[in-house]
C-alpha positions in Angstrom: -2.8 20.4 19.6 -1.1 16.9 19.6 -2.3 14.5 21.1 -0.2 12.7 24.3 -0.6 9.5 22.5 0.1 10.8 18.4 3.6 8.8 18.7 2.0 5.4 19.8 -0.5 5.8 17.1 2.2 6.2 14.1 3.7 3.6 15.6 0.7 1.1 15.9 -0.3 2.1 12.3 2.9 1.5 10.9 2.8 -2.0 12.3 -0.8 -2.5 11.8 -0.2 -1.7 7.9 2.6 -4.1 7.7 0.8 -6.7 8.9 -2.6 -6.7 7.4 -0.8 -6.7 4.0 -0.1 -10.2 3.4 2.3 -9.2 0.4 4.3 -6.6 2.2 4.6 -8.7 5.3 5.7 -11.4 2.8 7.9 -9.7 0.9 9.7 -8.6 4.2 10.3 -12.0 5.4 11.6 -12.9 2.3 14.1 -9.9 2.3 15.5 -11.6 5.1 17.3 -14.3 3.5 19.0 -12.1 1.3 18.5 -8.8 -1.3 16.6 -10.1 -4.5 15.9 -8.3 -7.5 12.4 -7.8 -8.7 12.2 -10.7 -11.2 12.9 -13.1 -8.3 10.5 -11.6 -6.4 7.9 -11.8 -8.7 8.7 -15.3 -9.3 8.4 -16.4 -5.3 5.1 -14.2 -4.8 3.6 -15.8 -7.9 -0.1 -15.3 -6.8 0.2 -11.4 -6.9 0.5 -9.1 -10.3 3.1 -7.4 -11.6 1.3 -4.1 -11.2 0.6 -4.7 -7.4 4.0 -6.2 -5.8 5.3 -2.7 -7.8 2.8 -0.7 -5.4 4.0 -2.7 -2.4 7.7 -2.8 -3.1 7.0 1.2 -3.4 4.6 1.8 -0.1 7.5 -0.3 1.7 10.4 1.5 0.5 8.3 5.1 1.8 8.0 3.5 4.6 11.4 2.5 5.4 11.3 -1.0 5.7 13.0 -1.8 1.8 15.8 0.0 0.1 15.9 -0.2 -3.9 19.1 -0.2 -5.2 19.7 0.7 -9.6 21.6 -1.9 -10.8 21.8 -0.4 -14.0 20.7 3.0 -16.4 17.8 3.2 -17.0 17.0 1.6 -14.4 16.0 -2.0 -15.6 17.4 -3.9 -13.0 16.8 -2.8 -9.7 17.7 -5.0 -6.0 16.1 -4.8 -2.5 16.6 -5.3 0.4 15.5 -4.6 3.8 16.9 -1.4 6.0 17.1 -1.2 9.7 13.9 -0.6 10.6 12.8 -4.1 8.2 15.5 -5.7 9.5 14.2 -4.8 13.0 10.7 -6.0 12.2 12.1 -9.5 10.7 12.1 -11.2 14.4 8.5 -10.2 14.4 7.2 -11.7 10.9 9.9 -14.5 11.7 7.7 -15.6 15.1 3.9 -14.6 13.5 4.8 -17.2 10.9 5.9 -20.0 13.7 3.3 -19.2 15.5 0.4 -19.3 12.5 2.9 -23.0 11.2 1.8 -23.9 14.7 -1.8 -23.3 14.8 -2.7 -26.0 12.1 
């Protein structure tokens, strides 16, 4: 049986993991300004490796917040950007980052 509150839940934990990814809710707000391509990406999240913004850019695109787009075959030049729902969670990382600017 399902419990009453199983739809709440997916939801909190979809939220929850957004935010206590610092990457992934980074790479989000930077998807906001405009679709980049991995390269820039990797150039404006400097701190992280190759191997793990690849892992992020792939947990958020399962979980619907990025699209990846082929630029070209094979597929060495790829573009993302957010969907909906990432563009419906921008407002959010948009006032968390005010709000921690703030708190100095």
């Amino acid at each position: 049986m399902i419990p009453e509150d199983f739809a709440e839940k997916i939801t909190f934990n979809r939220t929850w993991d957004l935010l206590s990814h610092r990457w992934k809710f980074y790479v989000v707000y930077l998807l906001g300004e405009r679709p980049l391509r991995f390269g820039e990406l990797r150039r404006l999240c400097a701190a992280v490796s190759r191997v793990t913004l690849t892992g992020y850019l792939r947990q958020l695109e399962q979980e619907g917040f990025i699209s990846c787009r082929k630029l070209s075959e094979p597929a060495l030049f790829a573009e993302y950007a957010l969907t909906d729902l990432g563009r419906s969670a921008l407002p959010l990382v948009r006032q968390l980052i005010a709000w921690g600017d703030g708190a100095d």
